[in-house]
DRENTORNU-533976 format. One record per residue (C-alpha): x negated, y negated, z. Coordinates in steps of 0.2 Angstrom, whole numbers, padded with zeros to 4 digits, always signed. Example, Ala and Ser with C-alpha at 12.3 -4.5 7.8 and 13.67 -1.06 7.14 Angstrom:
% residues 2
-0062+0022+0039-0068+0005+0036
This chain:
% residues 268
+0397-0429+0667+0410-0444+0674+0406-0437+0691+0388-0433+0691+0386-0453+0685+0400-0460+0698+0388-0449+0710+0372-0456+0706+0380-0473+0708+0388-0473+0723+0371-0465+0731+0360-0479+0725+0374-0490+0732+0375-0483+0747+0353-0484+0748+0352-0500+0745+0368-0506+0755+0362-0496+0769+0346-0507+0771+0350-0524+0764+0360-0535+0775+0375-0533+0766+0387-0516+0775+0385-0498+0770+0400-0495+0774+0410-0510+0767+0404-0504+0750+0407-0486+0751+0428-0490+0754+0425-0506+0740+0417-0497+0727+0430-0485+0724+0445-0497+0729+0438-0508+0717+0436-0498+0701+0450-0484+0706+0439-0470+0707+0444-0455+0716+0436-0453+0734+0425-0439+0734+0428-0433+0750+0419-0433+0769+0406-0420+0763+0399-0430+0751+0399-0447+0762+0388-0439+0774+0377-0432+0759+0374-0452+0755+0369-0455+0775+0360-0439+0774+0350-0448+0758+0345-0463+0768+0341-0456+0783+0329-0448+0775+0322-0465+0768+0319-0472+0781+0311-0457+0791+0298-0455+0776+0295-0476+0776+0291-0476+0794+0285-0460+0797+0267-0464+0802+0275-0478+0813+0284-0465+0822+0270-0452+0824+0261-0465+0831+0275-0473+0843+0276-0454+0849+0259-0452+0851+0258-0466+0860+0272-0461+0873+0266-0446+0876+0246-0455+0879+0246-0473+0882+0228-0471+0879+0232-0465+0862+0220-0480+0849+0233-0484+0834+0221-0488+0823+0234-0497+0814+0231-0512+0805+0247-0520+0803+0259-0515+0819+0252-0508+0834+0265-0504+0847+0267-0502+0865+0267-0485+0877+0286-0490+0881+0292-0494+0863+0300-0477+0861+0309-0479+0878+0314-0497+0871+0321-0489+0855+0331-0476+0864+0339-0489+0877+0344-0498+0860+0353-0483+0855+0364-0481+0869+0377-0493+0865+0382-0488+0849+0380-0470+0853+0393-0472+0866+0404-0482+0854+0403-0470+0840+0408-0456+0852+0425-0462+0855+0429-0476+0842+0422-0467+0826+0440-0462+0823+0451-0477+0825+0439-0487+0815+0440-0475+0799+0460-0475+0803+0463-0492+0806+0448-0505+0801+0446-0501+0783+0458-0515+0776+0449-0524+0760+0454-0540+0769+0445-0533+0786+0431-0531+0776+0431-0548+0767+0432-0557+0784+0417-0547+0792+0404-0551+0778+0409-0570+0779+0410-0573+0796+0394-0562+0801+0383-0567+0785+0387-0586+0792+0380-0581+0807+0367-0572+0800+0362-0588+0791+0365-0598+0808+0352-0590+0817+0339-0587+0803+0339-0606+0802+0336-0611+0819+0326-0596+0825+0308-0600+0832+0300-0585+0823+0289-0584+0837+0291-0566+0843+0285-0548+0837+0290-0530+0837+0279-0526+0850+0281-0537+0860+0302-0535+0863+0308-0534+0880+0319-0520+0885+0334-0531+0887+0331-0537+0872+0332-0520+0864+0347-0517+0873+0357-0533+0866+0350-0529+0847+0359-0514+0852+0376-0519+0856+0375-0529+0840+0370-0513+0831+0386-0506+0840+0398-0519+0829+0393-0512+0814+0404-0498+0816+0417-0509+0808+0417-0510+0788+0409-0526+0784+0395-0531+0796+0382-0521+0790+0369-0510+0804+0355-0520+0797+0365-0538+0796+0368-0538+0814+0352-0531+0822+0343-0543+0809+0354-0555+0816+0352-0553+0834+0333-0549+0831+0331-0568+0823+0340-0573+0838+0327-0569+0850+0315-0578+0839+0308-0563+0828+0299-0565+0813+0308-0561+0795+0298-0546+0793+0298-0540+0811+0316-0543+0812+0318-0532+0797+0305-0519+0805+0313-0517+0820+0333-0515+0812+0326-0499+0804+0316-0493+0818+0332-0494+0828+0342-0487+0815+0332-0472+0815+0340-0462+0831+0356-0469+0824+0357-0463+0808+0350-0445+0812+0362-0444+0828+0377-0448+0815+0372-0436+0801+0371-0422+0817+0386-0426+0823+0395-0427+0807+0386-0409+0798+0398-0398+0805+0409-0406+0795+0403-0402+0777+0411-0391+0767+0402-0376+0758+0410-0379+0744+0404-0396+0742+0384-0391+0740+0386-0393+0722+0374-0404+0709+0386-0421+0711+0384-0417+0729+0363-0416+0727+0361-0428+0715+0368-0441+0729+0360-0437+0741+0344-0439+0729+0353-0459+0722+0352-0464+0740+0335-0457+0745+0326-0464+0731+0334-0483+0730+0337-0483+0750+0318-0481+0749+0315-0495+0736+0325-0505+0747+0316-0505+0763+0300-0507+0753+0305-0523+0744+0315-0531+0758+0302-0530+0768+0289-0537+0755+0302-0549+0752+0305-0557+0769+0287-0560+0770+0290-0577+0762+0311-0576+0758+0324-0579+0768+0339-0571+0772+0351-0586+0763+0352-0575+0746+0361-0559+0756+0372-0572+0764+0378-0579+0747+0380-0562+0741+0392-0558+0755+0402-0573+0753+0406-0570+0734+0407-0552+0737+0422-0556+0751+0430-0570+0738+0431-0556+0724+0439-0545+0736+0451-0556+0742+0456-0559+0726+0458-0543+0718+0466-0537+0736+0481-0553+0732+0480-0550+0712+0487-0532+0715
């Protein structure tokens, strides 16, 4: 029973963490280093990204149909009352892609080895949450998702490549470089997921070879389950959020999220 609840936890903290700009992955190494629990193994961590990436397919997934649609016929009519997207959007969005595909090729090991330290982690969610708030203050909000450049899409991309270490957060970093170019909130937020899309369905590929038979067991389900549903409700209500909010409240979080770190980290 312990292990079924741990489970459902961790995959609702992992759903949310995914999508919020607050690092995934900071919280899947902190969650267990902070209360003891027992890691669960690789299996089940790529259960978790398995669970939000099929969160964010089923959010966008008319977006998508019609970003492909329209690759395939630039006369293709959106019909679309909120977003309409150009012909070259998907090119854009796979252009974006290629830095931290590269990246994750080669440095996916040495970051789970090496970049995991508690203090690591603390320094990443202050220092890139102040930047975070840096350029959400002074950023013209003048731009939207369709109307990103392909060198644009290719910068928010390196940005996205950071987030391999613990503590930046994918959505922190392209929301941040995205607010940078003058994005709206919304947009920003909009165009982090779309570009996490490839990302996250390339790393759950790449990493499924890895899952253990074994492993496919009701703890394992019930994650993957936690982080669908609330990695869901996340995307839903951030966006809704950022329609009036800022991005100040998630930069708070991180800084009081790295100070209890620290000093649980110097304390034991």
């Amino acid at each position: 029973m312990i292990e079924i609840i741990r489970s459902v936890i961790i995959g609702g903290v992992q759903g949310v963490s995914e999508f919020l700009p607050i690092s995934s992955s900071g919280h899947l190494v902190l969650i267990p280093y902070l209360f003891k629990w027992d890691y669960n193994g690789l299996s089940f961590d790529i259960a978790l990204h398995f669970g939000t990436a099929i969160a964010i397919i089923a959010y966008f997934w008319k977006d998508w149909m019609r970003i492909i649609k329209k690759t395939i016929n630039p006369k293709y009519d959106t019909e679309y009352i909120e977003h309409d997207y150009p012909d070259n959007f998907l090119w854009k969005i796979l252009v974006a892609s290629i830095p931290a595909a590269i990246l994750g090729v080669f440095l996916d090991k040495y970051v789970e080895t090496y970049l995991h330290s508690p203090l690591l982690i603390a320094f990443n969610l202050i220092f890139f949450g102040l930047v975070l708030w840096l350029f959400d203050k002074h950023s013209k909000s003048s731009l939207i998702v369709k109307n990103v450049s392909y060198s644009q899409s290719f910068i928010v991309g390196c940005a996205q490549a950071i987030a391999l270490m613990p503590g930046v957060s994918r959505s922190g970093i392209t929301m941040t470089a995205s607010r940078f170019f003058g994005l709206k909130r919304k947009d920003a937020a909009r165009f982090s997921f779309l570009l996490a899309t490839p990302a996250m369905i390339g790393a759950f590929l790449i990493s499924a070879k890895d899952i253990v038979g074994n492993d496919l067991n009701l703890v394992f389900l019930l994650g993957v389950l936690s982080s669908t549903f609330f990695g869901f409700l996340a995307i839903k209500y951030l966006l809704k959020y950022l329609e009036r909010g800022s991005f100040s409240v998630f930069v708070w979080y991180r800084i009081v999220l790295a100070i209890i770190i620290t000093v649980i980290y110097f304390v034991r």
